[in-house]
C-alpha positions in Angstrom: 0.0 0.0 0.0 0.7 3.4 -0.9 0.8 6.3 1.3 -0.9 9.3 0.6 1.7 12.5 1.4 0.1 16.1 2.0 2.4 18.7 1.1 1.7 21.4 3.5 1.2 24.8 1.1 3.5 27.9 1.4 2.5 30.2 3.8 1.0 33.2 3.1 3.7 35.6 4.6 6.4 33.7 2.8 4.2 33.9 -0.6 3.7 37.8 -0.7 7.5 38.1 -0.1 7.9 35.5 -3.1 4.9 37.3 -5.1 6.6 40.7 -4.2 10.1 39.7 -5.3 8.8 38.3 -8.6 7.0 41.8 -9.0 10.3 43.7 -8.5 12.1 41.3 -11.1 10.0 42.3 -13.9 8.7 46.0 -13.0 11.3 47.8 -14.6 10.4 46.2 -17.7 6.2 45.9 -17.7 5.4 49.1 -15.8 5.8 52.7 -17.0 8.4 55.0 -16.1 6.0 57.3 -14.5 4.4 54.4 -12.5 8.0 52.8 -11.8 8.6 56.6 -10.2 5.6 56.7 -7.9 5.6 53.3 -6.9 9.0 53.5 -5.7 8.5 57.0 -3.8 5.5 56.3 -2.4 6.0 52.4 -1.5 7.2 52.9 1.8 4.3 54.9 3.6 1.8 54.0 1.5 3.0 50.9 -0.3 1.5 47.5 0.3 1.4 43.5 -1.0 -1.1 41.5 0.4 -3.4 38.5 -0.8 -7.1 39.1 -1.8 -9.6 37.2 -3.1 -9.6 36.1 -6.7 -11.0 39.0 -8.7 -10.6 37.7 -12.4 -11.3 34.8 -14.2 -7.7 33.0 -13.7 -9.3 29.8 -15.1 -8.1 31.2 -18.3 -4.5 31.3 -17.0 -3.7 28.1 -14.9 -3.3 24.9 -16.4 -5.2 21.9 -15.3 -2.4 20.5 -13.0 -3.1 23.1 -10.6 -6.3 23.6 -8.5 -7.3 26.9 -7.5 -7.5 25.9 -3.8 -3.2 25.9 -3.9 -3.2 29.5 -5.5 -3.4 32.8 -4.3 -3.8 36.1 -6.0 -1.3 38.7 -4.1 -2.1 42.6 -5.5 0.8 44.7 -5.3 0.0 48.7 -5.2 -0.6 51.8 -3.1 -3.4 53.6 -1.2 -4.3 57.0 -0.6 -3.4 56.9 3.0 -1.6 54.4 5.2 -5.0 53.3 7.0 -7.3 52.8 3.4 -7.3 50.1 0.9 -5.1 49.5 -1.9 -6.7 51.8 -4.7 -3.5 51.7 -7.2 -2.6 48.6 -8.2 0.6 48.6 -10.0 0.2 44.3 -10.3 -1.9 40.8 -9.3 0.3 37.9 -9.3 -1.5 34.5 -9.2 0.7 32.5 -7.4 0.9 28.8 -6.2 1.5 28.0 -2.5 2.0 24.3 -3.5 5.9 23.5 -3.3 6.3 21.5 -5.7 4.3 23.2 -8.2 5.4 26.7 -8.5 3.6 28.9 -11.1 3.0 32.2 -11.0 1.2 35.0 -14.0 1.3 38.4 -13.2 -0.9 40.8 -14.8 0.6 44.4 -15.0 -1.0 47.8 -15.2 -1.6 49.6 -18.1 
């Protein structure tokens, strides 16, 4: 007999620092100058990367080895003050928490 191993998922600290760190690899080249100027003034104080709940169709996006329960969708953006909700969002990275799975798709702002 065979026995069945869980694979305990990524944590959800650990996979906004992983979503984050894939979003500074690639926003130099997908975001616009202007936008690459505010995000990295503003950042700071009003700056945040946090996991939401899935707002588009990612269906589209993953491939059938993945199951949407082992993603999560991280936005990356600002706010108009450091107490209200993201309103600027620079990027959503779909990202899987499974180990030995990783994927990730992030879709930039235009």
């Amino acid at each position: 007999m065979t026995k069945i191993q869980n694979t305990p998922l990524i944590d959800e600290d650990e996979i906004i620092e992983i979503a984050y760190d894939l979003f500074l690899d690639g926003a130099m080249e997908n975001l616009e100058p202007a936008d690459q100027l505010i995000f990295a003034l503003q950042f700071e104080e009003l700056g945040a990367a946090e996991i939401v709940p899935f707002s588009h169709n990612w269906q589209d996006i993953i491939n059938d080895n993945i199951e949407l329960e082992q993603l999560s969708e991280v936005v990356i953006g600002l706010a108009q003050s450091p107490d209200a909700e993201l309103d600027d969002i620079f990027a959503r990275v779909l990202i899987s928490r499974h180990p030995s799975k990783p994927f990730h798709h992030i879709l930039w702002k235009k």
